[in-house]
C-alpha positions in Angstrom: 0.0 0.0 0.0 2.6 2.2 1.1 4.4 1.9 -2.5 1.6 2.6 -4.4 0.7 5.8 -2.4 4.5 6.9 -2.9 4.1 5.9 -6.8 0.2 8.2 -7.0 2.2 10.8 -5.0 4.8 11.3 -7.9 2.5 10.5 -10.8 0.6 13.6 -9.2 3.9 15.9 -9.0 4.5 15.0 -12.4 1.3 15.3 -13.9 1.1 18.9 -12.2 4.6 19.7 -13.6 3.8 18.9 -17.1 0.5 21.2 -17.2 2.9 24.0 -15.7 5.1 23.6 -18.5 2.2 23.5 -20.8 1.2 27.1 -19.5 4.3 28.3 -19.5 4.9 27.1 -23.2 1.4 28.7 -23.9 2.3 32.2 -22.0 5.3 32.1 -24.4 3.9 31.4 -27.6 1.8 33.8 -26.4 4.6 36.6 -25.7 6.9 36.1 -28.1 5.1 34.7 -31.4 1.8 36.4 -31.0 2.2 37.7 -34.9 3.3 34.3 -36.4 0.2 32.5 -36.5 1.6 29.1 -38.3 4.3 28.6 -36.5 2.5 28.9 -32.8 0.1 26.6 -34.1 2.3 24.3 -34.7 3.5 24.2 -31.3 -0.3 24.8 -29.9 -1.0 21.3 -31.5 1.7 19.8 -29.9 0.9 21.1 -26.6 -2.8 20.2 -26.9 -2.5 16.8 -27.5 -0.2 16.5 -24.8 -2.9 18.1 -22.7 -5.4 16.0 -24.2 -3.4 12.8 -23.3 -2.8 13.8 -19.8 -6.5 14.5 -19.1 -7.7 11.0 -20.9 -5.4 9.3 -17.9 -2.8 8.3 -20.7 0.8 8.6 -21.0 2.1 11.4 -23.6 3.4 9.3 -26.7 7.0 9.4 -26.9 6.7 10.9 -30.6 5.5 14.2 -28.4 9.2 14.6 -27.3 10.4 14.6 -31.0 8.2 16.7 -32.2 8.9 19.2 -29.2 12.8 18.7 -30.1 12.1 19.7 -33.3 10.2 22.9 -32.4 13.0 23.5 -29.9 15.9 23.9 -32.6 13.7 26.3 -34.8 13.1 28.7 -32.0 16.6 28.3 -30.2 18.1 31.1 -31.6 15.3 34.1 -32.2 12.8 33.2 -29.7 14.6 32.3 -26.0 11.8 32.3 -24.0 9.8 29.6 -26.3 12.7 27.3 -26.4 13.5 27.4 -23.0 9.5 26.7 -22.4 9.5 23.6 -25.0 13.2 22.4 -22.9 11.4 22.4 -19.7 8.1 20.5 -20.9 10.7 17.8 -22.8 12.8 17.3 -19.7 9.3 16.6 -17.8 8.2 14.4 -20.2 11.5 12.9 -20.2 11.7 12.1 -16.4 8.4 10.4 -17.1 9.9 7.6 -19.9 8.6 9.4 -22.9 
């Protein structure tokens, strides 16, 4: 009993960490790419159906974390705050297997 409460306790942490980086990915498309319309969506998608698999009760889909690696060298360079939003939410989803 007392593993499984330890394993619901950080299933939990992580599920709230990954919908923090989802907002802060959001704030920063948000902020920085309010004028480039294709290429937030294109990140919006990706952060959707991550949000979308976390509130069926299923695991992101590891192909999330190479579609978010992609994203992240396109915006390394002229948009900081985006890439630095997309690191955090891959390192999440990376502590969690995916």
């Amino acid at each position: 009993m007392l593993n499984k409460s330890i394993f619901e306790s950080r299933w939990e942490a992580t599920m709230k960490q990954i919908k923090q980086d989802l907002e802060g990915l959001h704030q920063a498309i948000n902020h920085e790419l309010p004028a480039d319309e294709c290429t937030a969506a294109s990140l919006k998608q990706v952060a959707q159906e991550i949000h979308l698999a976390l509130e069926t009760g299923h695991s992101p889909q590891a192909d999330f974390n190479q579609q978010l690696e992609t994203e992240l060298l396109a915006f390394s360079e002229e948009h900081p705050r985006v890439a630095q939003a997309i690191r955090n939410l891959i390192n999440t989803l990376s502590g969690m297997g995916v």
